[in-house]
ROSE-4610 file (N, C-alpha, C; in Angstrom, 1 decimal, always signed):
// ROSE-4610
residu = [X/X/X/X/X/X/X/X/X/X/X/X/X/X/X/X/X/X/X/X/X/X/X/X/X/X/X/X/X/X/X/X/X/X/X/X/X/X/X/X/X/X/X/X/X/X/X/X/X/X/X/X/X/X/X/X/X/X/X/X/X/X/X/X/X/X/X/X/X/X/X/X/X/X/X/X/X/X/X/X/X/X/X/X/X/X/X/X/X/X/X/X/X/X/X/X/X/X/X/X/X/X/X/X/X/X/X/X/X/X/X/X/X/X/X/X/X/X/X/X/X/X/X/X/X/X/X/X/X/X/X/X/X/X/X/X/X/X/X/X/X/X/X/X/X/X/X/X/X/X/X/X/X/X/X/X/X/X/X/X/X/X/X/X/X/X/X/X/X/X/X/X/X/X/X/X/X/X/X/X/X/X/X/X/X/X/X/X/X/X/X/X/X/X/X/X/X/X/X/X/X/X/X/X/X/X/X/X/X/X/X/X/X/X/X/X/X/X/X/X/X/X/X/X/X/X/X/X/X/X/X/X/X/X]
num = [1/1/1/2/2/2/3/3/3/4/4/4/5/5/5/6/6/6/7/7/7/8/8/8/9/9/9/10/10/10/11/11/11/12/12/12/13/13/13/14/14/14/15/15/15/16/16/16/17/17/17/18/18/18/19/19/19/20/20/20/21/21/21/22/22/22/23/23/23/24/24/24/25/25/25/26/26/26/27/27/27/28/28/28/29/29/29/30/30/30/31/31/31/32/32/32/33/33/33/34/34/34/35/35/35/36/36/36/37/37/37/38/38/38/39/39/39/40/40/40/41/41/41/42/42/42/43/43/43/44/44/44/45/45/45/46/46/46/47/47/47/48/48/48/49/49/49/50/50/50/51/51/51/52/52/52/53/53/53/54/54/54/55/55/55/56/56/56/57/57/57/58/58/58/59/59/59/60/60/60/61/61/61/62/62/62/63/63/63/64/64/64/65/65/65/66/66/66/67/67/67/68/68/68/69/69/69/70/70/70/71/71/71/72/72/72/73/73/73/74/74/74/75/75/75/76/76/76/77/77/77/78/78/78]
x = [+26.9/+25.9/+24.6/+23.3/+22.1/+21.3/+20.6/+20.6/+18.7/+18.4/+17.4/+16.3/+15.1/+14.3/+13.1/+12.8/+11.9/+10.9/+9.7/+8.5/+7.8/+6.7/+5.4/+3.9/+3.2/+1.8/+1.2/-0.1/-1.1/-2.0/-3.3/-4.7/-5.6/-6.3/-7.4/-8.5/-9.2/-11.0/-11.2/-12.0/-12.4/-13.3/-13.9/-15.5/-15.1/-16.2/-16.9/-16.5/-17.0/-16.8/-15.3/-14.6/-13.5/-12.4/-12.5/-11.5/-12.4/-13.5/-13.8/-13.5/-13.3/-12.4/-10.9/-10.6/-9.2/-9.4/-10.1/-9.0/-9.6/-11.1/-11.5/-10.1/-9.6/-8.2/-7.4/-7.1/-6.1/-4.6/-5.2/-4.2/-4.0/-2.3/-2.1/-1.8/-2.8/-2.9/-2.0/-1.2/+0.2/+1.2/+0.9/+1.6/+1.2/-0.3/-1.3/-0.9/-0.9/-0.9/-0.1/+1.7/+2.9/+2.9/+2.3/+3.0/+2.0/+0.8/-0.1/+0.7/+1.0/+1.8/+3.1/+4.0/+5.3/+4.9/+3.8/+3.2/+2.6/+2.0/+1.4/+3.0/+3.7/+4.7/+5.8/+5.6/+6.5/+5.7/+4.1/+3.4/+3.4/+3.3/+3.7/+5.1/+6.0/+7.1/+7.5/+6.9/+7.2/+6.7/+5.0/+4.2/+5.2/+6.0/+6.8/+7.7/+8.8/+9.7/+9.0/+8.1/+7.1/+6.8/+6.8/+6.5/+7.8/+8.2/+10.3/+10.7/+10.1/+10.5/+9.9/+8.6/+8.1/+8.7/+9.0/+9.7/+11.0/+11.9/+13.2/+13.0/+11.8/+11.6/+12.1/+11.5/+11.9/+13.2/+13.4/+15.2/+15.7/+15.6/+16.4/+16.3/+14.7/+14.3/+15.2/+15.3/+16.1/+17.7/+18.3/+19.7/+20.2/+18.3/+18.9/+19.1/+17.8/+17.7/+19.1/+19.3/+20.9/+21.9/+21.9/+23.0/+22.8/+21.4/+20.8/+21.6/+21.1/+21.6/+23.0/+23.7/+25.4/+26.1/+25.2/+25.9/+25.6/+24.1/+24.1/+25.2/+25.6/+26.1/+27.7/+27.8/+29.4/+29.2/+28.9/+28.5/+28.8/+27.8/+28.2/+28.9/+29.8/+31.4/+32.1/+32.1/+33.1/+32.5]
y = [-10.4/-11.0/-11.0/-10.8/-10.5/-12.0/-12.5/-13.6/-13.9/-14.6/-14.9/-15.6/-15.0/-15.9/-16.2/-17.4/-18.6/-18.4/-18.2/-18.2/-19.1/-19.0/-20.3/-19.4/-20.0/-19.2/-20.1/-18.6/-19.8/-18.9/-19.4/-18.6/-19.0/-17.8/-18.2/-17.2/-17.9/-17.1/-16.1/-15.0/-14.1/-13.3/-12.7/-12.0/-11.1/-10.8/-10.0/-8.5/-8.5/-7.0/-6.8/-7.7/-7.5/-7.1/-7.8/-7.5/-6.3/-5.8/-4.3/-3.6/-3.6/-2.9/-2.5/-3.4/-3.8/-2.6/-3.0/-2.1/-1.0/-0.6/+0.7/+1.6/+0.9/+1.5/+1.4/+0.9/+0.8/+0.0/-1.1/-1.3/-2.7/-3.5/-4.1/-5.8/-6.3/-7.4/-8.7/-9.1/-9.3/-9.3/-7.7/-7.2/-7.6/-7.2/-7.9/-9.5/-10.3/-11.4/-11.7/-11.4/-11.6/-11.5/-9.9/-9.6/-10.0/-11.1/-11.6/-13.1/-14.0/-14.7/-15.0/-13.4/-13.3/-13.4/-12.4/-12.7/-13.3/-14.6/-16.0/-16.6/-16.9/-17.5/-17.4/-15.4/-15.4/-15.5/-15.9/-15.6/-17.0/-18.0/-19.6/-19.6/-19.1/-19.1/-19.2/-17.6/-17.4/-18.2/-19.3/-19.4/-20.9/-21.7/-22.9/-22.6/-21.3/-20.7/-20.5/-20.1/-20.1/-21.2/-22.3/-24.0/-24.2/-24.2/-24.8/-23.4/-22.4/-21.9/-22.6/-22.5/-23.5/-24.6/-25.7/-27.0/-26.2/-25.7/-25.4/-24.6/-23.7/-23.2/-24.1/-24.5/-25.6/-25.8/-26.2/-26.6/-25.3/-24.0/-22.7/-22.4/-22.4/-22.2/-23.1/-24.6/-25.1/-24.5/-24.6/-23.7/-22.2/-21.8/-20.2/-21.1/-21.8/-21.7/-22.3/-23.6/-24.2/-22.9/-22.2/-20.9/-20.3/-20.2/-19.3/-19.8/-21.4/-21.8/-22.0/-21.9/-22.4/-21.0/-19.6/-18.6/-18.3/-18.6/-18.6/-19.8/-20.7/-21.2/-20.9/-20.2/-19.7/-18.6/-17.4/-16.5/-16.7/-17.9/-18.8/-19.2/-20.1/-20.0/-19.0/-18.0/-16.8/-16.2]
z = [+19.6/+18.7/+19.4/+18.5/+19.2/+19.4/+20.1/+19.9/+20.0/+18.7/+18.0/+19.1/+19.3/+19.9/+19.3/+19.5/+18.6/+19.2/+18.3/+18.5/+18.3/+19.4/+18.7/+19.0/+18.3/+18.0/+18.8/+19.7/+20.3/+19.7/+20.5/+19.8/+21.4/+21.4/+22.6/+22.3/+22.7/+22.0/+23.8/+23.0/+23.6/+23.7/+24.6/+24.0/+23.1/+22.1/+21.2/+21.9/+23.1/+24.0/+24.4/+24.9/+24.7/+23.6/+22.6/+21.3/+20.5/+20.8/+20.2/+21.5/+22.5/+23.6/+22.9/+22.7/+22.3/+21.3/+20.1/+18.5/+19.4/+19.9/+20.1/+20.6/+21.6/+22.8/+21.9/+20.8/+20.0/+20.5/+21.4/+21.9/+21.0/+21.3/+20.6/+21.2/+20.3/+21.0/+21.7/+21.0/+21.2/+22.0/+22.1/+23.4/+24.8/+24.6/+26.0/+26.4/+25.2/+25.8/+26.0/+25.3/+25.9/+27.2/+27.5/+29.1/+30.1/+29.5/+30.2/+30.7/+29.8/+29.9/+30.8/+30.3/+31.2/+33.0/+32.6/+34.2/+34.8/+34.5/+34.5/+35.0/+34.3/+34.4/+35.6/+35.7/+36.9/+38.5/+38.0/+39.5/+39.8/+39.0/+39.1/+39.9/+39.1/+39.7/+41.0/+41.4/+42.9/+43.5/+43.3/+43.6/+44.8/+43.5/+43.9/+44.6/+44.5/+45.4/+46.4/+47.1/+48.4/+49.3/+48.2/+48.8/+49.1/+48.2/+48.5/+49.9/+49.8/+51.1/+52.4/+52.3/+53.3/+54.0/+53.0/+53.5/+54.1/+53.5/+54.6/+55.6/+56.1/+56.8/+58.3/+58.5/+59.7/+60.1/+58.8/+59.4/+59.4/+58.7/+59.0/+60.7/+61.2/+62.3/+63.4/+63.6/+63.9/+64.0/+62.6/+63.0/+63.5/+63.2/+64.1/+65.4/+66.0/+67.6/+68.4/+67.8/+67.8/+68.1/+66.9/+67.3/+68.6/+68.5/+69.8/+71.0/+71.2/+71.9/+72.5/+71.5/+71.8/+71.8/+71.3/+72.3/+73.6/+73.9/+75.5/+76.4/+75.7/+76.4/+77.0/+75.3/+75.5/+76.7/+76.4/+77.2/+78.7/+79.1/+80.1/+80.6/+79.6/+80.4/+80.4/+80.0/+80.1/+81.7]
């Protein structure tokens, strides 16, 4: 089953030179601003995955060095 996605209308103003850019290129407006959107959304996205990487950075760094540590030690006793 195909499943239905719900739209909502926005509107945003724009130059005069731009939207006769637009029909001149024949391109279609719609489309622009969807995939202007989609990609707003996913550059936010990463933007917060970047910060949340940040904060755990530390503690990853931590449990590499820990590892580091406890195989020189083993090594050691052998």
């Amino acid at each position: 089953s195909c499943i239905m996605k719900r739209y909502s209308t926005i509107s945003a103003k724009i130059s005069v030179e731009d939207r006769e850019e637009i029909k001149k290129l024949k391109l279609n407006p719609t489309t622009i601003i969807r995939r202007a959107v989609r990609e707003e959304i996913r550059r936010e996205r990463n933007k917060e995955l970047i910060e949340k990487m940040k904060d755990v950075r530390p503690i990853i760094l931590k449990l590499k060095m820990d590892d580091i540590v406890s195989d020189i030690r083993e090594d050691r006793e052998r």
